[in-house]
C-alpha angles and dihedrals in degrees: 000000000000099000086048088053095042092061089046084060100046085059085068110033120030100233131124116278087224089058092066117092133174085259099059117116112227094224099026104039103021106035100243120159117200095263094058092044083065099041086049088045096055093047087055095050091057094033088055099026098242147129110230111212096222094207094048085048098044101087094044115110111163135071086237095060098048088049092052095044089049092046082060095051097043090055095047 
């Protein structure tokens, strides 16, 4: 699933892939404005098959947390 997202956010911010780790923060480390956190976030949800709850998602800022919140709603 990180390798998937990886390449979800490479199609919004123009980084390595290699240079994203768990611990990146979306805004801080990889350049991401609010639009395309929401943009990013409805591919994912296609791409994974799954409803993302946007208050449950709102305080998340690192690669690591959104992960861990999508590995929840894949195995429900």
């Amino acid at each position: 699933m990180f390798e998937k997202f990886k390449e979800i956010i490479c199609n919004y911010v123009e980084i390595d892939p290699e240079s994203i780790t768990e611990e990146s923060k979306f805004i801080e480390d990889l350049g991401f404005n609010s639009y395309d956190i929401m943009c990013m976030l409805g591919d994912a949800e296609a791409e994974f098959d799954i409803e993302i709850d946007q208050e449950k998602i709102a305080g998340m800022r690192t690669v690591g947390e959104v992960l861990e919140y999508f590995g929840g709603l894949v195995n429900e």
